[in-house]
C-alpha positions as a Markdown table, in Angstrom:
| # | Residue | x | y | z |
|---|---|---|---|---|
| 1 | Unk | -7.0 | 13.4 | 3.0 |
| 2 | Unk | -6.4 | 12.9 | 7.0 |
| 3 | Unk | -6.5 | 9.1 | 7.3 |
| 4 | Unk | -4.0 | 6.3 | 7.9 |
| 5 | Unk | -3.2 | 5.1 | 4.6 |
| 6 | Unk | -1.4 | 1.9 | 3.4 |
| 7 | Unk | -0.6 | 2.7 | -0.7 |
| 8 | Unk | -0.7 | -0.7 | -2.7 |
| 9 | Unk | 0.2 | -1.6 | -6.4 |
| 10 | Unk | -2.4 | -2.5 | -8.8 |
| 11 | Unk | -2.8 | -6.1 | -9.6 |
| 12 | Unk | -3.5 | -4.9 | -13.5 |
| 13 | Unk | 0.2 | -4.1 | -13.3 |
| 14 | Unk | 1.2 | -7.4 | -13.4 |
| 15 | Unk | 2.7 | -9.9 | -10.7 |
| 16 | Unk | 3.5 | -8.7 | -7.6 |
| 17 | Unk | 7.2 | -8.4 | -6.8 |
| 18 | Unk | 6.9 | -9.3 | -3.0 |
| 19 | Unk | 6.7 | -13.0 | -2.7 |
| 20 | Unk | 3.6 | -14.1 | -0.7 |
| 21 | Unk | 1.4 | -10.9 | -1.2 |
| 22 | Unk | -2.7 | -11.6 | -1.7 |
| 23 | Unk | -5.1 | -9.6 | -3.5 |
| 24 | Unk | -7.1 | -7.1 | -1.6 |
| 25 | Unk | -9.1 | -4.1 | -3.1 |
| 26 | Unk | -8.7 | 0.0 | -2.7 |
| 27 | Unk | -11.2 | 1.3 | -0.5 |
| 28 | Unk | -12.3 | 3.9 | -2.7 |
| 29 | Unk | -12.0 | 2.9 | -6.5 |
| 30 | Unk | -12.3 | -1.2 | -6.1 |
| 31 | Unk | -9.6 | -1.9 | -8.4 |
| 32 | Unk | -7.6 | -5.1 | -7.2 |
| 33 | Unk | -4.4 | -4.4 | -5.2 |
| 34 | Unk | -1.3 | -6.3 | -4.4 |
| 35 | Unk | -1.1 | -6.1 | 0.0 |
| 36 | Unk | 2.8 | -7.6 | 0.8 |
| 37 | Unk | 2.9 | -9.4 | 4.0 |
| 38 | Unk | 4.0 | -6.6 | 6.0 |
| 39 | Unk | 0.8 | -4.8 | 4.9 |
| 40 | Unk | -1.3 | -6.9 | 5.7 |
| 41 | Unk | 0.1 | -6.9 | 9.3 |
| 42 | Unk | 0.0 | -3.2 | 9.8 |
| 43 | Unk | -3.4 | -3.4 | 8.5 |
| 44 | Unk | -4.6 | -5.1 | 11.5 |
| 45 | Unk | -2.2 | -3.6 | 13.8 |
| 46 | Unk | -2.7 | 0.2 | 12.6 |
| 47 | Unk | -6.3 | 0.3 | 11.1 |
| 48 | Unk | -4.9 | 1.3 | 7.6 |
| 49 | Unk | -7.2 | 2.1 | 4.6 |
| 50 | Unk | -5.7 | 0.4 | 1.8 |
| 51 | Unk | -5.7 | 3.0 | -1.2 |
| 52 | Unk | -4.1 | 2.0 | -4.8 |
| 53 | Unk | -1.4 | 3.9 | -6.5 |
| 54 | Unk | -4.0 | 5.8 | -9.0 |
| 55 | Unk | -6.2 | 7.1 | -6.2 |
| 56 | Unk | -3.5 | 8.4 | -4.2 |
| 57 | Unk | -1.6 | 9.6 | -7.4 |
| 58 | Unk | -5.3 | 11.3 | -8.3 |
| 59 | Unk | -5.4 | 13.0 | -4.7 |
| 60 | Unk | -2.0 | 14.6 | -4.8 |
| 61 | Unk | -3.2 | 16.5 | -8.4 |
| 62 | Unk | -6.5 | 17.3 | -7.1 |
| 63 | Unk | -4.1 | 19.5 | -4.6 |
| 64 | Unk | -4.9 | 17.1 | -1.8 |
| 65 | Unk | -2.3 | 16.3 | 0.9 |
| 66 | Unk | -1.4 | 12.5 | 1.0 |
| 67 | Unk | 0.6 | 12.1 | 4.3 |
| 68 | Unk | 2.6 | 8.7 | 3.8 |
| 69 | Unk | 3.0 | 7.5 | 7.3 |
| 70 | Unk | 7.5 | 6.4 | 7.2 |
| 71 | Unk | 8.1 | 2.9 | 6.5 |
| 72 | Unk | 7.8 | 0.8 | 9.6 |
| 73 | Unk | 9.7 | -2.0 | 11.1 |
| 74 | Unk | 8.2 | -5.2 | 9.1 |
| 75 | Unk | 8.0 | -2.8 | 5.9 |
| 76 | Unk | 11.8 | -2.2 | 6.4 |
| 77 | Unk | 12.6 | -6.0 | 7.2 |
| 78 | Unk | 10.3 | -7.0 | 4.3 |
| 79 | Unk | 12.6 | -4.5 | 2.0 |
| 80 | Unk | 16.1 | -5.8 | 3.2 |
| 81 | Unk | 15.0 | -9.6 | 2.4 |
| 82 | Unk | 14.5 | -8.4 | -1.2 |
| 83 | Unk | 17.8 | -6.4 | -1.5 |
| 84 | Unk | 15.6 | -3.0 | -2.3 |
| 85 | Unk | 17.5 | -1.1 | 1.1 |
């Protein structure tokens, strides 16, 4: 899979654990997603293809490579707010 990716929780997974995220939907299966702020901002600043867990996690058995792009800048800041770095 060669495309800019941004991986995203499912919604049916319960409540998201980053305050302020929305609902968006995976680009491929339609299931509802959970996008954190800093998502949504890379969205628009990277032209990402949001992609749920499942899909991806579907990919990688198919034998597909799933690049994951490193965590960038407002990912990283988002992280440290919520004590997970």
């Amino acid at each position: 899979m060669r495309r800019e990716i941004l991986v995203c929780p499912p919604t049916s997974a319960g409540s998201s654990r980053v305050a302020e995220s929305t609902p968006a939907r995976c680009a491929e299966c339609g299931q509802g997603v959970w996008v954190a702020p800093s998502g949504r901002a890379l969205i628009l600043r990277l032209e990402l293809t949001i992609l749920c867990r499942p899909c991806v996690e579907r990919h990688e058995a198919e034998g597909e490579s799933v690049e994951h792009m490193p965590l960038q800048p407002e990912q990283l800041e988002e992280r440290r707010r919520r004590g997970v770095l």
